[in-house]
Structure formats: C-alpha cells, structure tokens
C-alpha positions in Angstrom: 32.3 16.3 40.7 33.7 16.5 36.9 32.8 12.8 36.9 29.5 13.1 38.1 28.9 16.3 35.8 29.4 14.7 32.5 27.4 12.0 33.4 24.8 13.7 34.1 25.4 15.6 30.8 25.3 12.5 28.8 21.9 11.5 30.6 20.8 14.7 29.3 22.0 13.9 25.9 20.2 10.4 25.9 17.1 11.6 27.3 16.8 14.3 24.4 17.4 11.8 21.3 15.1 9.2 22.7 12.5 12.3 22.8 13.3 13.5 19.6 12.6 9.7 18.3 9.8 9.4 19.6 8.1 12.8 18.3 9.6 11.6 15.0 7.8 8.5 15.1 4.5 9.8 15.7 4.7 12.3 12.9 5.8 9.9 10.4 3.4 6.6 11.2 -0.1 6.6 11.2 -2.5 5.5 13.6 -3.4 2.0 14.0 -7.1 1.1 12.4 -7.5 -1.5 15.1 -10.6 0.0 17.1 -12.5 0.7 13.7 -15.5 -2.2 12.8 -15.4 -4.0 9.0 -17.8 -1.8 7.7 -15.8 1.2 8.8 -12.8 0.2 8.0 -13.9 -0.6 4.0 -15.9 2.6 4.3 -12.3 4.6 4.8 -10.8 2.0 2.1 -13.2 3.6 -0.6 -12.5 6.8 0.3 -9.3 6.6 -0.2 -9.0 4.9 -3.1 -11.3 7.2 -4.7 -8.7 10.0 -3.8 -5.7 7.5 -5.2 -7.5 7.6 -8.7 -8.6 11.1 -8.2 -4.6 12.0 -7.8 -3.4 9.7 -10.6 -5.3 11.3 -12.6 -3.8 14.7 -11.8 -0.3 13.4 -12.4 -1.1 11.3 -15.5 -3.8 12.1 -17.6 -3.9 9.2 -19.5 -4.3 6.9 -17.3 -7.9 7.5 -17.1 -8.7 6.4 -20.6 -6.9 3.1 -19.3 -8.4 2.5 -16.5 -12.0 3.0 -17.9 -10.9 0.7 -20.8 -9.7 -2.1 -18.0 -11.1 -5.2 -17.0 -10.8 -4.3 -13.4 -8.7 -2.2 -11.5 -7.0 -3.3 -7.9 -6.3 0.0 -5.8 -4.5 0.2 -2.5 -4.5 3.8 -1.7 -1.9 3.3 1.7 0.9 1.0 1.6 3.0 1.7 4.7 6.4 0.9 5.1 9.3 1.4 7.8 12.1 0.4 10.1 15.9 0.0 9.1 17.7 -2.5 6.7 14.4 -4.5 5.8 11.3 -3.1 5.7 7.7 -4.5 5.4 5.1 -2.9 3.5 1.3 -3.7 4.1 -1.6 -2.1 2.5 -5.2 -2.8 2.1 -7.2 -2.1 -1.0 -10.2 -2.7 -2.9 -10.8 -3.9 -6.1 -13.0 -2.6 -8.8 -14.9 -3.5 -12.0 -17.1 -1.4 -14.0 -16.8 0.8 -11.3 -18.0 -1.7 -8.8 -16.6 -3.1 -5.7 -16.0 -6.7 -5.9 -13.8 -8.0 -2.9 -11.4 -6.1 -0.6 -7.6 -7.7 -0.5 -4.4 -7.1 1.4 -0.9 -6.5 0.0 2.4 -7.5 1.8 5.9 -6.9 -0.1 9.7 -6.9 1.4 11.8 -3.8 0.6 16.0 -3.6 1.2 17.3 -0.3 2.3 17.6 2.0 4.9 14.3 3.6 5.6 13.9 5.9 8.6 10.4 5.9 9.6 7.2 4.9 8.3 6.9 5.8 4.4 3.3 6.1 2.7 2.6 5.2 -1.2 -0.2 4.0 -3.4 0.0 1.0 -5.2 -2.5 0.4 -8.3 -3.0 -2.3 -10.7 -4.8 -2.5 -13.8 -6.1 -5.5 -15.2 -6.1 -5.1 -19.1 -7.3 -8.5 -20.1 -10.2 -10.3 -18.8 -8.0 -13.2 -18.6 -5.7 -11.5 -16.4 -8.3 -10.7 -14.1 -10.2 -14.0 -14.0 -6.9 -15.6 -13.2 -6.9 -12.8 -10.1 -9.9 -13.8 -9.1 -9.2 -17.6 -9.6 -5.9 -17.4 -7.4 -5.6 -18.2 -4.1 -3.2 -15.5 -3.5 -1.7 -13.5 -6.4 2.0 -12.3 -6.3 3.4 -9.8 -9.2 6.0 -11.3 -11.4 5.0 -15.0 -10.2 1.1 -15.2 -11.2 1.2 -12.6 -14.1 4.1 -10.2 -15.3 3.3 -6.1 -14.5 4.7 -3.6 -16.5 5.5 -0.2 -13.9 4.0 2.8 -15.3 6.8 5.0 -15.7 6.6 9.0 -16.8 8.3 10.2 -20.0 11.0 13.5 -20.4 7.4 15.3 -21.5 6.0 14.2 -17.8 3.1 11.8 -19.8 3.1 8.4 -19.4 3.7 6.5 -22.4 0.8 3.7 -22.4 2.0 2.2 -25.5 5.4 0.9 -24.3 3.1 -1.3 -21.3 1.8 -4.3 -23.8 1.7 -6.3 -20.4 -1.7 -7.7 -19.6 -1.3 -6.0 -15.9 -0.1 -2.6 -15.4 1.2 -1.3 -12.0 1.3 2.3 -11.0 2.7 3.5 -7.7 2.5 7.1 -6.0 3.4 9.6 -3.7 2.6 12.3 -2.3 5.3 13.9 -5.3 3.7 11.3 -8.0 4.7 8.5 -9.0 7.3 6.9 -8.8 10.0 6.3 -11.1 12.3 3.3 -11.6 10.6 1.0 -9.5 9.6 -3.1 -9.8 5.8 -4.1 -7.9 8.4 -8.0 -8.8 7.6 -10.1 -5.6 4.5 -7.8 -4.6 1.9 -10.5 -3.1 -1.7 -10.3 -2.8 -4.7 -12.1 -1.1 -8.1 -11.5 -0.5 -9.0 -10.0 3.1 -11.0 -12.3 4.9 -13.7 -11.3 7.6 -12.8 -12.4 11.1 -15.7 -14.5 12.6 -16.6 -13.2 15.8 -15.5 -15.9 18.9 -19.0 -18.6 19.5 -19.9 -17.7 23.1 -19.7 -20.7 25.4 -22.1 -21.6 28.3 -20.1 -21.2 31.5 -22.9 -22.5 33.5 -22.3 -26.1 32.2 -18.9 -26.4 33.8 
C-alpha cells in the first residue's frame, strides 16, 4: 500500500509540472500567423512596425532625427525566440524609404544560452548611406557583419544614445518591452526578402 501510495504521489507530481509547462508555454509564445492571407498578414506587419518606431522613439529621442535623415530603414517589429541551449529567432519586417514601403523580408539569427520560453524583441536597421542600401537591395540575402558592418545602438550613463560614436554605414537598434538593449551584436543576423507563395495550378482529374 506504501508502494502504491507514493506512486501514485509521484503521478501527481508529474501530472502537475507537465500542466504548469504547458500554461507557461501558452503565456509566453504567441499565436501562429498561419490562418492569416498575405495581405493580412503585411497589414499587421505595418502596424507593428509603426508601433516599433513609435516606441523607439519614446526610449531614444534621437533616433528620430536619424531615421528621417536615412536612406531607408528595415524594421522587424517581432523577432521571437525560444527553447533551451540554442535558440532560433525568426521575425518578419518591412522595409521603408521615404516613408514608403518597398519590399517585406524575413530575419533568421542563432542565439546560445538557456532561454526558457519564447522571448519577444524588435530588431531595426538603419541604412545611412545610399550605398549601403542599394547593396541591400542588390543582395540576394543580406547577413549583418558579412554583407555590411552594423554598429548596435547602445544608450549612454545620461540614458541618450550617442549617434556620433555609430560612423557605420548601417546602424542596428534592438528592443524590448524595457528598451533596448544593451551590449548586444545583430553579427551573424541574416536577411532575405519574403517571397509570395504561388497558389498550387489546379489539375484536371477528369483526364486520368
């Protein structure tokens, strides 16, 4: 009977952390974009990266007067992350010039470390140069620190970000929900252009 008790105690046990991991994971991940159509999904793309440069602009001020003095700026407003040991990160973003959207791209990066659960930041690049962007547009996928160098916007001890340290042609900011982050490297970060997925050509049945 003692036997049977603590087994049926550890059953217990089992049954309540695989419970508690569960509700963990659906707080912590989001849901899965899958069901939405292409328009709908670039629709919620814009939105949020209007909110991304809406919020960077709460945490750094000057960041606005470089963005509106950049060639083009590359914003992917969700980057999600998770699992333990090695993580993936994938995003999807959109990029801008002269306030325009011109294209619509996808960003994959590996992180180390243990991260419990899925983990949500904004990744945002800034193309200074119009050579830096043309050679964006020109690539046929882009990764940071390979295809141009990016200098990590960083804040100072005064919480400001000091622009004139970045003299990189490409500058990288990325956020959280706390703001951004500090002492981090975009080094390795790769990007490539999203491309439509072409419905499958219906086929005749009748000739076979």
């Amino acid at each position: 009977m003692k036997f049977k008790a603590n087994m049926l105690s550890r059953t217990c046990v089992a049954v309540a952390i695989a419970a508690a991991g569960l509700a963990l994971t659906a707080c912590t991940t989001t849901v899965p974009q899958s069901q939405q159509s292409s328009a709908e999904k670039r629709a919620d793309t814009d939105q949020r990266a209007d909110a991304a440069l809406k919020r960077l602009y709460e945490v750094a001020p000057s960041a606005r007067e470089l963005v509106s003095q950049s060639k083009g700026v590359l914003i992917f407003p969700r980057v999600l992350g998770g699992g333990f040991i090695v993580g993936a990160e994938h995003g999807e973003g959109v990029l801008r010039v002269g306030g325009k959207n011109q294209g619509y791209f996808t960003t994959t990066s590996g992180s180390i470390g243990l991260q419990a659960g899925a983990q949500s930041k904004a990744i945002i690049f800034v193309f200074k140069t119009q050579e830096a962007l043309d050679k964006f547009l020109a690539s046929n996928g882009w990764t940071a620190g390979v295809d141009a160098t990016v200098a990590v916007a960083n804040l100072s001890a005064t919480g400001a970000v000091d622009l004139n340290t970045l003299n990189e042609p490409v500058v990288g900011f990325v956020m959280t929900n706390a703001g951004l982050m500090a002492g981090v490297s975009l080094e390795g970060t790769k990007v490539e252009r999203l491309q439509e997925r072409k419905p499958a050509p219906i086929t005749d049945s009748t000739n076979h």
